[in-house]
N, CA and C atoms of all chains as a GROMACS GRO file, in nm:
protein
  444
    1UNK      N    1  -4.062  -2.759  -4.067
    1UNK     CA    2  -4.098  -2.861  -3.967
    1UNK      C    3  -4.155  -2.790  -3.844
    2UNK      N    4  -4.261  -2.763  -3.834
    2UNK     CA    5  -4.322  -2.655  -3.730
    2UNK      C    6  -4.326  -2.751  -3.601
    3UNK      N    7  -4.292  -2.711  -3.483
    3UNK     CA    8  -4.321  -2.748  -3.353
    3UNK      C    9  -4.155  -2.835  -3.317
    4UNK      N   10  -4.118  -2.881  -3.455
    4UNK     CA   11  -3.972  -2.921  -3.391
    4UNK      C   12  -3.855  -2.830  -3.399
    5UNK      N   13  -3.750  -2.837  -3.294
    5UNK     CA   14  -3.680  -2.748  -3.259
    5UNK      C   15  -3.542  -2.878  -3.296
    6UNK      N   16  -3.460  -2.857  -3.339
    6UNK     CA   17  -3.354  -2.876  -3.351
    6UNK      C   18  -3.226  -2.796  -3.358
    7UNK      N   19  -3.090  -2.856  -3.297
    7UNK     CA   20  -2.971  -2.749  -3.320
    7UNK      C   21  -2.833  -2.899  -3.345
    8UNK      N   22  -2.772  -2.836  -3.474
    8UNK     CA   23  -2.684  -2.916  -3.555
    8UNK      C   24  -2.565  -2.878  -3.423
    9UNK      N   25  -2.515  -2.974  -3.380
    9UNK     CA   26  -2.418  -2.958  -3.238
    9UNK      C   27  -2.310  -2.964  -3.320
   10UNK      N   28  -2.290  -3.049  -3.470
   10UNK     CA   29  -2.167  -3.082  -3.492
   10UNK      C   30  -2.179  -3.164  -3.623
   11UNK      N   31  -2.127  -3.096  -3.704
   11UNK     CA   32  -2.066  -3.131  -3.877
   11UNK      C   33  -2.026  -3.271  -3.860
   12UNK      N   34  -2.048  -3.406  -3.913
   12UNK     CA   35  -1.900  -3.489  -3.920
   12UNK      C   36  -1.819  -3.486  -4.034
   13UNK      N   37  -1.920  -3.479  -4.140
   13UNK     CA   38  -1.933  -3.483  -4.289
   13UNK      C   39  -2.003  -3.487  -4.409
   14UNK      N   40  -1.984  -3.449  -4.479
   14UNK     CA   41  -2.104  -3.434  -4.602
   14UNK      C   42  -2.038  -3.501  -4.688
   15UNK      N   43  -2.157  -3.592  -4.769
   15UNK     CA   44  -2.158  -3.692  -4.836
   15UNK      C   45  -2.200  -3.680  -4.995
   16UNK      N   46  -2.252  -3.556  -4.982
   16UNK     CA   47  -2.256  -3.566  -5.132
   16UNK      C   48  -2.300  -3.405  -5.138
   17UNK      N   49  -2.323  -3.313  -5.224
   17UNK     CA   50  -2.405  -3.191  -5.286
   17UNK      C   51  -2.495  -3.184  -5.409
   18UNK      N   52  -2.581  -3.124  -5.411
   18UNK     CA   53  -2.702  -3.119  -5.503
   18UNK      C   54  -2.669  -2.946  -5.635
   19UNK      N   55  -2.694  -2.998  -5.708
   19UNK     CA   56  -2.649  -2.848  -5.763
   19UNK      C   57  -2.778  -2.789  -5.746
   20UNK      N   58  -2.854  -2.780  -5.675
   20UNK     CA   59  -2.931  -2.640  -5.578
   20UNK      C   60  -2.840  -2.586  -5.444
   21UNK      N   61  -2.783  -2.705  -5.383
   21UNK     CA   62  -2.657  -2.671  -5.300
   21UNK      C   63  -2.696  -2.706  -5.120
   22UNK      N   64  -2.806  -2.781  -5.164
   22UNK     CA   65  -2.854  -2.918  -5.057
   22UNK      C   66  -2.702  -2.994  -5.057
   23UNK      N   67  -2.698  -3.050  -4.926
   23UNK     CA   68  -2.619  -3.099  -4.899
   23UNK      C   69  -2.645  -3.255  -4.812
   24UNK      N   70  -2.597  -3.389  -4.835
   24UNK     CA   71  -2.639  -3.509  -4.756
   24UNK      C   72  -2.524  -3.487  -4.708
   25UNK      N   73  -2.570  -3.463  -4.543
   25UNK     CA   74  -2.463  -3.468  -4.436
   25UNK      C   75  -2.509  -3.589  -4.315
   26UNK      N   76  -2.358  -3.629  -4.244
   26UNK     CA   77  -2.353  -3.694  -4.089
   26UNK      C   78  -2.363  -3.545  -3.996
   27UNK      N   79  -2.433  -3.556  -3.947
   27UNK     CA   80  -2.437  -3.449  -3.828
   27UNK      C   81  -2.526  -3.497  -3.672
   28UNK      N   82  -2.423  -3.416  -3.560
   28UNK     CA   83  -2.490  -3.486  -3.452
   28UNK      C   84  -2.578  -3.360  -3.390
   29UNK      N   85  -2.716  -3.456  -3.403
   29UNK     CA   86  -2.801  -3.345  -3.402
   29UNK      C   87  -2.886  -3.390  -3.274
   30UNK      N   88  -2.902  -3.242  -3.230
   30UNK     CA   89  -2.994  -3.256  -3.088
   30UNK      C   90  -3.134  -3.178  -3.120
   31UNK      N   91  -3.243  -3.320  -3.100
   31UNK     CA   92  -3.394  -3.289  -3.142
   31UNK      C   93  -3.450  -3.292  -3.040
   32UNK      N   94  -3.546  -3.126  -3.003
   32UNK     CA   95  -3.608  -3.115  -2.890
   32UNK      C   96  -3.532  -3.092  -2.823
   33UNK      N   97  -3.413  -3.038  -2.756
   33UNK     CA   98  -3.353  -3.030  -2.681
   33UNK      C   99  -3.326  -3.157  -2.573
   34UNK      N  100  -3.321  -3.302  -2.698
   34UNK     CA  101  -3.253  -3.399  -2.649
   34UNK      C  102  -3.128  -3.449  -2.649
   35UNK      N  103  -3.108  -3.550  -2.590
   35UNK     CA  104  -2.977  -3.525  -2.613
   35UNK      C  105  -2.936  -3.572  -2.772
   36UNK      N  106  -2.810  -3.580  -2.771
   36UNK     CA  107  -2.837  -3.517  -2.944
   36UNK      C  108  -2.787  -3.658  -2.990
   37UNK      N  109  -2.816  -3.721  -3.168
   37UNK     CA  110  -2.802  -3.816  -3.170
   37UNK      C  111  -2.766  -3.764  -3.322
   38UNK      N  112  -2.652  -3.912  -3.373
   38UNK     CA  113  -2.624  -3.922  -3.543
   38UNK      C  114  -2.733  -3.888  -3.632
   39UNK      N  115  -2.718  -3.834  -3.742
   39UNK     CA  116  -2.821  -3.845  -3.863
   39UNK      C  117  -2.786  -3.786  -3.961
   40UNK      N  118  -2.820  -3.859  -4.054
   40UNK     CA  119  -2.793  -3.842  -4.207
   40UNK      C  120  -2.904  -3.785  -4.266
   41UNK      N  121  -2.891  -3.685  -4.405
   41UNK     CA  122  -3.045  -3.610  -4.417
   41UNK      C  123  -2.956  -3.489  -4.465
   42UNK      N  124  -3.073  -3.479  -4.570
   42UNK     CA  125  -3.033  -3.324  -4.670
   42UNK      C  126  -3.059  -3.233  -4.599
   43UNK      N  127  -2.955  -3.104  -4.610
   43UNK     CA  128  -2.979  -2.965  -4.559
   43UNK      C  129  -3.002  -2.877  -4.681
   44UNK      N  130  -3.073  -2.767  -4.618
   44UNK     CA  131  -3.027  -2.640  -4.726
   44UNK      C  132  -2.922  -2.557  -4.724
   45UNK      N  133  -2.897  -2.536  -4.763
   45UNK     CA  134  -2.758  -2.414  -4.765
   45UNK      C  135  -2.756  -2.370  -4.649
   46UNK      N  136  -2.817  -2.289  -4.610
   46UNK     CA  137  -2.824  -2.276  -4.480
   46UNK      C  138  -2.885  -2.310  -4.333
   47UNK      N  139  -2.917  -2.434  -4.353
   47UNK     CA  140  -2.960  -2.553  -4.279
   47UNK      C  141  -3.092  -2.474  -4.168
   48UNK      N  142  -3.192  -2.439  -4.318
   48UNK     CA  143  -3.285  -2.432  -4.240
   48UNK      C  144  -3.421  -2.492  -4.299
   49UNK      N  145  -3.372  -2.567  -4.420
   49UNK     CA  146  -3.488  -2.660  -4.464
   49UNK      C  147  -3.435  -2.800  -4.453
   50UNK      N  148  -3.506  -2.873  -4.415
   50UNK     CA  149  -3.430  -3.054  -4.453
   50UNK      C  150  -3.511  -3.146  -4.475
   51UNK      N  151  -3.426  -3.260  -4.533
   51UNK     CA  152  -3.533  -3.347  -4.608
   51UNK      C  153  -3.539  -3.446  -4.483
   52UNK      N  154  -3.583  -3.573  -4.528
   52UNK     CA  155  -3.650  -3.677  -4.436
   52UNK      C  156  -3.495  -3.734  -4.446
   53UNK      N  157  -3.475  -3.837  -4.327
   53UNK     CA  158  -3.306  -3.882  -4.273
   53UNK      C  159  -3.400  -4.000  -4.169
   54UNK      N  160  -3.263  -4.020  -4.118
   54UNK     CA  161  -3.262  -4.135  -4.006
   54UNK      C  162  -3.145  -4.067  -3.902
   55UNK      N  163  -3.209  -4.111  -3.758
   55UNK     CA  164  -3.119  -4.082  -3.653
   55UNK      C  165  -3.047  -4.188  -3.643
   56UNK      N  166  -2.928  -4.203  -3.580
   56UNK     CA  167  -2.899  -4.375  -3.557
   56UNK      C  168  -2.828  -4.365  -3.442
   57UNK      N  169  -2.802  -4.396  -3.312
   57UNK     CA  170  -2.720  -4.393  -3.201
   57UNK      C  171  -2.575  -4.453  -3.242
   58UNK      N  172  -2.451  -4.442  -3.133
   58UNK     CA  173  -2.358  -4.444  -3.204
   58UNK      C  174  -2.295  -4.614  -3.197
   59UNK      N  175  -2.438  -4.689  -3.171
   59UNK     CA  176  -2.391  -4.840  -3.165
   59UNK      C  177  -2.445  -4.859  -3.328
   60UNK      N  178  -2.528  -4.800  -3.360
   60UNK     CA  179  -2.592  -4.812  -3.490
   60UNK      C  180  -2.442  -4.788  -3.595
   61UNK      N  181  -2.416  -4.661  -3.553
   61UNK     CA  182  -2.329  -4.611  -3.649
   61UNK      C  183  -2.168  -4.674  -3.658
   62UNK      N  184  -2.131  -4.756  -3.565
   62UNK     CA  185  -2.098  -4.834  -3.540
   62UNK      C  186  -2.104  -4.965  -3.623
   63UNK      N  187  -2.228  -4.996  -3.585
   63UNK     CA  188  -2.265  -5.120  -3.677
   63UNK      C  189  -2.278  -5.089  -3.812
   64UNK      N  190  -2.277  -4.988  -3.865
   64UNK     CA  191  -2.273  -4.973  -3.969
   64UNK      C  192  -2.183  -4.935  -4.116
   65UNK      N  193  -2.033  -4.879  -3.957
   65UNK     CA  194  -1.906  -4.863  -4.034
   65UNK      C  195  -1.863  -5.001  -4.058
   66UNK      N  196  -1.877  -5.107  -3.969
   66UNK     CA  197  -1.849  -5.259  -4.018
   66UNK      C  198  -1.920  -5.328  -4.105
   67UNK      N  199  -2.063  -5.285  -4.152
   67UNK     CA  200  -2.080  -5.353  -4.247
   67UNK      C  201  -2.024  -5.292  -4.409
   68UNK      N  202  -2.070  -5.117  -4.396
   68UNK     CA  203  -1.949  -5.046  -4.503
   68UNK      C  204  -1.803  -5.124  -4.563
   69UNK      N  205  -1.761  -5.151  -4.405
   69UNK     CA  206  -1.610  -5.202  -4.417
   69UNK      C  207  -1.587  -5.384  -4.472
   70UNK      N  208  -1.731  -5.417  -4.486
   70UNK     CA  209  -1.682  -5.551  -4.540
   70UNK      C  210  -1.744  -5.571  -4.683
   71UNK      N  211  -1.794  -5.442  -4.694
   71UNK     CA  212  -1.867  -5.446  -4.836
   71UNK      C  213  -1.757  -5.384  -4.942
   72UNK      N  214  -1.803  -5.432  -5.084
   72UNK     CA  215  -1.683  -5.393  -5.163
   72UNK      C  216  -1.781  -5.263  -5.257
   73UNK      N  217  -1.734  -5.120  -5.198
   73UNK     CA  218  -1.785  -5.024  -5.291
   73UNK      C  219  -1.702  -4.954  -5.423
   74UNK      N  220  -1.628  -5.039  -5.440
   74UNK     CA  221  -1.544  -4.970  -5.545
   74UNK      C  222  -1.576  -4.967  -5.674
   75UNK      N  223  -4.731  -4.727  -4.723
   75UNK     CA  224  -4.728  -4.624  -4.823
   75UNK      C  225  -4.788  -4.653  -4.945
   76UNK      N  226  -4.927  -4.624  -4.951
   76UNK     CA  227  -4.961  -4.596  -5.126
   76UNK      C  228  -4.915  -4.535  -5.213
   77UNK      N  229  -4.921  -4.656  -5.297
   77UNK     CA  230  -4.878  -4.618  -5.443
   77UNK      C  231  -4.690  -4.567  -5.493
   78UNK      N  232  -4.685  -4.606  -5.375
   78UNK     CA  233  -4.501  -4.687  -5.379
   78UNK      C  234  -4.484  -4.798  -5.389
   79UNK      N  235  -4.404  -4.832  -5.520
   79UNK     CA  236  -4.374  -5.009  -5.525
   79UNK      C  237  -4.227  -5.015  -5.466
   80UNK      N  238  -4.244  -5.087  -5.410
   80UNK     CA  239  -4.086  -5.073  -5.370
   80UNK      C  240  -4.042  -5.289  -5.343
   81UNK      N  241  -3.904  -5.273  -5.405
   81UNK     CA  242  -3.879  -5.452  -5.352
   81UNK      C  243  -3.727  -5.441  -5.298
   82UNK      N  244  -3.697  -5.531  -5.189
   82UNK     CA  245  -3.573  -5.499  -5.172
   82UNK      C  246  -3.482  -5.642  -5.249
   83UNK      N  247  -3.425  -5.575  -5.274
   83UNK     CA  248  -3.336  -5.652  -5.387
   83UNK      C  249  -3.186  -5.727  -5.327
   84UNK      N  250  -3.154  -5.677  -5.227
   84UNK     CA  251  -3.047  -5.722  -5.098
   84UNK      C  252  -3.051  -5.680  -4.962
   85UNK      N  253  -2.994  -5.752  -4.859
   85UNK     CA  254  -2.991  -5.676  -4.731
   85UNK      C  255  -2.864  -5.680  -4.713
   86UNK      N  256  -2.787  -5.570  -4.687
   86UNK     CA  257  -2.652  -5.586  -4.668
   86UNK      C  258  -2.612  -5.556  -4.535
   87UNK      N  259  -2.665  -5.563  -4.437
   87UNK     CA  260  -2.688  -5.552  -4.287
   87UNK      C  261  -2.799  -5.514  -4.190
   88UNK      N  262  -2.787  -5.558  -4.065
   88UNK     CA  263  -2.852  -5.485  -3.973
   88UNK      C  264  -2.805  -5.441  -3.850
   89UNK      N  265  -2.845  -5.299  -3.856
   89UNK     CA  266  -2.821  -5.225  -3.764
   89UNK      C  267  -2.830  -5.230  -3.657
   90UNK      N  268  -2.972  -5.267  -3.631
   90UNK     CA  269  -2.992  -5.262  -3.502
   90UNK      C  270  -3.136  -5.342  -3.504
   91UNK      N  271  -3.227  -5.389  -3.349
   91UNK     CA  272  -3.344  -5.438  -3.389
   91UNK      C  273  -3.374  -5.411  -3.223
   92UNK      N  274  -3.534  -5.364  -3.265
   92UNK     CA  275  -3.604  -5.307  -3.174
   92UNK      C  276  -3.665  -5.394  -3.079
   93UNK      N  277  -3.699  -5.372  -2.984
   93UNK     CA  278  -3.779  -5.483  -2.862
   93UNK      C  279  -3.916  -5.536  -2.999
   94UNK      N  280  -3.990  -5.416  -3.061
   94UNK     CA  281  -4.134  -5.505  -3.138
   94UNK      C  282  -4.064  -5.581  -3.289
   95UNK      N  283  -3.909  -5.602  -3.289
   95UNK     CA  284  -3.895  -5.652  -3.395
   95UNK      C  285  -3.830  -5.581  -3.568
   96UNK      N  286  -3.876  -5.429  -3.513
   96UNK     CA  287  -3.869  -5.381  -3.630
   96UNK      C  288  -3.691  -5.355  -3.629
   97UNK      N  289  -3.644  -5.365  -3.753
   97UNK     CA  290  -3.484  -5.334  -3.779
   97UNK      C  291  -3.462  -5.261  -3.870
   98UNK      N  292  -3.320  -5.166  -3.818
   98UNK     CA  293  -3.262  -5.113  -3.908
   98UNK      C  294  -3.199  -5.172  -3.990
   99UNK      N  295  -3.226  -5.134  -4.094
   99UNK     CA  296  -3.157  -5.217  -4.223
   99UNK      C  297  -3.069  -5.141  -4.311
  100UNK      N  298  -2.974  -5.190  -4.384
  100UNK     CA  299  -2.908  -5.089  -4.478
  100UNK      C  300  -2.944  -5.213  -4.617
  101UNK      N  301  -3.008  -5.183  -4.714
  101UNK     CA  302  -3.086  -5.247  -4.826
  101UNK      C  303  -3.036  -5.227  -4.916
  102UNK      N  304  -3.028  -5.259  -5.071
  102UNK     CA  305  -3.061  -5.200  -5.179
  102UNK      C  306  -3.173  -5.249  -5.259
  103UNK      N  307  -3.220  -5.094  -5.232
  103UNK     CA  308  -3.405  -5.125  -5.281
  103UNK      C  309  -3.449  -5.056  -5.429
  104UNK      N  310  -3.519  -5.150  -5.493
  104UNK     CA  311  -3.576  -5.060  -5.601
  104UNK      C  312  -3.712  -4.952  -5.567
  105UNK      N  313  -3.723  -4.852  -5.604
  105UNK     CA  314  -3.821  -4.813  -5.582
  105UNK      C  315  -3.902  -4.780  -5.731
  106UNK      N  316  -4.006  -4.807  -5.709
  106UNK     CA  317  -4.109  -4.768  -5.836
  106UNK      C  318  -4.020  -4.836  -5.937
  107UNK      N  319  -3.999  -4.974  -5.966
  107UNK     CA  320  -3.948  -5.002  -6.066
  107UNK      C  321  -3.791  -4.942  -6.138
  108UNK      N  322  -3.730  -4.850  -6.048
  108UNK     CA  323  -3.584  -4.737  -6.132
  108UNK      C  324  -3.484  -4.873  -6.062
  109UNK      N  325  -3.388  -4.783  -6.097
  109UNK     CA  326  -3.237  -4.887  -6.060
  109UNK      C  327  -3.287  -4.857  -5.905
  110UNK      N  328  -3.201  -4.983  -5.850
  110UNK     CA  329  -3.226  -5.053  -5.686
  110UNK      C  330  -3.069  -4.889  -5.635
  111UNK      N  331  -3.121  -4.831  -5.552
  111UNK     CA  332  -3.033  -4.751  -5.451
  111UNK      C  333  -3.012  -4.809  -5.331
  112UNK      N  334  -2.892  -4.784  -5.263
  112UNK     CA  335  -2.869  -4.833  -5.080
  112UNK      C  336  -3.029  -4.740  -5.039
  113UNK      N  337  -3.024  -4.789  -4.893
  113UNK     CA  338  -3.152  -4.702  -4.863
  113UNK      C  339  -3.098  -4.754  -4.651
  114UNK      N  340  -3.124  -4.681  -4.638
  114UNK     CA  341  -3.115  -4.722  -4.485
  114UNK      C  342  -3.247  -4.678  -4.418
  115UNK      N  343  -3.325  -4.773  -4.311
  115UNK     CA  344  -3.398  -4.758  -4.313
  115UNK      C  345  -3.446  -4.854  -4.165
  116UNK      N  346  -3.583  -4.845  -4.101
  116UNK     CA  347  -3.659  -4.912  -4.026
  116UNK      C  348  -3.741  -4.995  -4.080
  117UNK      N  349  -3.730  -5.119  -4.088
  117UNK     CA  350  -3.882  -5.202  -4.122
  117UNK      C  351  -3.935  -5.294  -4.051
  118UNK      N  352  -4.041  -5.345  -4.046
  118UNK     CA  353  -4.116  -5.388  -3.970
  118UNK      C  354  -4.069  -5.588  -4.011
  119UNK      N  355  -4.095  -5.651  -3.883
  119UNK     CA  356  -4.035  -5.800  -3.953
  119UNK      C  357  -4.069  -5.862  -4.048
  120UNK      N  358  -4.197  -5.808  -4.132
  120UNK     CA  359  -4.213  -5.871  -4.246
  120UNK      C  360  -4.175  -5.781  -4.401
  121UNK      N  361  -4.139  -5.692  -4.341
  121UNK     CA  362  -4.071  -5.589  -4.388
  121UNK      C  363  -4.216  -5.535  -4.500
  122UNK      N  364  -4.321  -5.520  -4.444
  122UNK     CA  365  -4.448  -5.452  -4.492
  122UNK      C  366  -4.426  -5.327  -4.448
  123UNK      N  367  -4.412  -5.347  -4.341
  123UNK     CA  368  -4.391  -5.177  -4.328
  123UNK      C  369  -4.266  -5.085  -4.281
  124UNK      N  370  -4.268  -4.974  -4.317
  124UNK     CA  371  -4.120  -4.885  -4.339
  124UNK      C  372  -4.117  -4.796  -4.212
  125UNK      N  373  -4.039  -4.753  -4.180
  125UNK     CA  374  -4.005  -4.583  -4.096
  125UNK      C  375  -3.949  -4.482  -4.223
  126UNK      N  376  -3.920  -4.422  -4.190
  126UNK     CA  377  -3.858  -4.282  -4.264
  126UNK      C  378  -3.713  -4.326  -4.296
  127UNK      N  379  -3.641  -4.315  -4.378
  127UNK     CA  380  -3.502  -4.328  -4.415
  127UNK      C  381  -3.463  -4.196  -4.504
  128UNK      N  382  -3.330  -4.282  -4.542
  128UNK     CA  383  -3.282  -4.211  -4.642
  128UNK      C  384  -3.210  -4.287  -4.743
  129UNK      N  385  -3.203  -4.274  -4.886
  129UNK     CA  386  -3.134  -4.388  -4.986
  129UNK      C  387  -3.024  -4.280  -5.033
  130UNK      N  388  -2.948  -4.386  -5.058
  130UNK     CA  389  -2.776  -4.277  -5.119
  130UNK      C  390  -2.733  -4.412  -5.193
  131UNK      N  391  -2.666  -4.276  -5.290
  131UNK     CA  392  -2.629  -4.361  -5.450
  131UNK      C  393  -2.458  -4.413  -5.318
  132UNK      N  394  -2.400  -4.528  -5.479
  132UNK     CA  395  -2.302  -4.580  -5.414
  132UNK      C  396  -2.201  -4.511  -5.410
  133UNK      N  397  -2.166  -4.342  -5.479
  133UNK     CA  398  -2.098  -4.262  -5.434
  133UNK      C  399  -2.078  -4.237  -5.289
  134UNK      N  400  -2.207  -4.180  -5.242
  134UNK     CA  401  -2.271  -4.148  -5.114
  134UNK      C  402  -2.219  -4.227  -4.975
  135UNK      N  403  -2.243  -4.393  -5.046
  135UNK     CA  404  -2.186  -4.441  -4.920
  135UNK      C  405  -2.026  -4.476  -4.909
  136UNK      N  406  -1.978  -4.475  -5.044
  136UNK     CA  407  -1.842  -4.466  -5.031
  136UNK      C  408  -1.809  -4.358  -4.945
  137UNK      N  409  -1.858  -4.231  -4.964
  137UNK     CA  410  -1.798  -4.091  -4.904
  137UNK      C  411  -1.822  -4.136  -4.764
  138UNK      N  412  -1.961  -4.184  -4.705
  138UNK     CA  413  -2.001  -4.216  -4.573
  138UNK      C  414  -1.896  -4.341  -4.497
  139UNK      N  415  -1.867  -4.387  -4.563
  139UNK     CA  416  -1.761  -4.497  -4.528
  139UNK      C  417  -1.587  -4.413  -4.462
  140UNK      N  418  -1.620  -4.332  -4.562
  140UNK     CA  419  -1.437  -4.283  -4.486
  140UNK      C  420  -1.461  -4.161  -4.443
  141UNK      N  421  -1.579  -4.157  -4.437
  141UNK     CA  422  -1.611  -4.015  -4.289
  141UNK      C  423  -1.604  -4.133  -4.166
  142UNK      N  424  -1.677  -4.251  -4.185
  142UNK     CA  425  -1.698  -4.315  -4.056
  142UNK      C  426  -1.560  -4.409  -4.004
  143UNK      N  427  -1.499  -4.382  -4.100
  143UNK     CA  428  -1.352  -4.450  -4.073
  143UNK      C  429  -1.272  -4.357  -3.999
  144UNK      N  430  -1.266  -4.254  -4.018
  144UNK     CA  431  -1.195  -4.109  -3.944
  144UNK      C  432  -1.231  -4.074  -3.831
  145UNK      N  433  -1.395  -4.095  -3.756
  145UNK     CA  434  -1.437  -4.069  -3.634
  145UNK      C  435  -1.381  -4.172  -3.589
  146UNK      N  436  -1.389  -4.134  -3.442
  146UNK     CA  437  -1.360  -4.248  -3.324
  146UNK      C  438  -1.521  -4.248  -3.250
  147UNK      N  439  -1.497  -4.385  -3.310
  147UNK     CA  440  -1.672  -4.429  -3.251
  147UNK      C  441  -1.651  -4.570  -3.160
  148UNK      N  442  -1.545  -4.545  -3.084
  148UNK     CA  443  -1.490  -4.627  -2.967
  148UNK      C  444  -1.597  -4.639  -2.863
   0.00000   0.00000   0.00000
């Protein structure tokens, strides 16, 4: 991703692994040296390749543990 | 996006919605005709057009569900 600068401030959790060893993680990530925001999105092993994700602020993420929580994933 | 078929097959929330309308959505979408995946995502109000996301099998969001149950997103 040339010209963007990002730094992973903070793990929450990883959601799944790829047997190449990509990983779909929550991480709060600061893009551009903004302030840093939620996002979900494959890493590489050593989180220096990644796939395409979504940022979401933490009203998003929010809104989104309640709809998780009324859905039946079992 | 050419030459992506894509239909959404449910909306199982929204996230959030922008001053021009467009919303975050958490979907399950088919793409190119395969089984329908969650997909979280930006779309536009007629939902013609997309932002960047990410889709996760229903493993994925189970795991994402009790990561987001464990933070305090008070």
């Amino acid at each position: 991703m040339a010209g963007i600068k990002y730094e992973i401030k903070e793990n929450k959790g990883v959601l799944s692994e790829s047997p190449k060893g990509w990983k779909k993680e929550l991480n709060l990530v600061s893009w551009n040296d903004r302030t840093a925001k939620y996002d979900i999105r494959d890493w590489s092993q050593e989180h220096d390749k990644m796939g395409k994700g979504v940022t979401l602020t933490v009203e998003e993420l929010r809104e989104l543990k309640n709809i998780l929580n009324n859905m039946d994933l079992s």
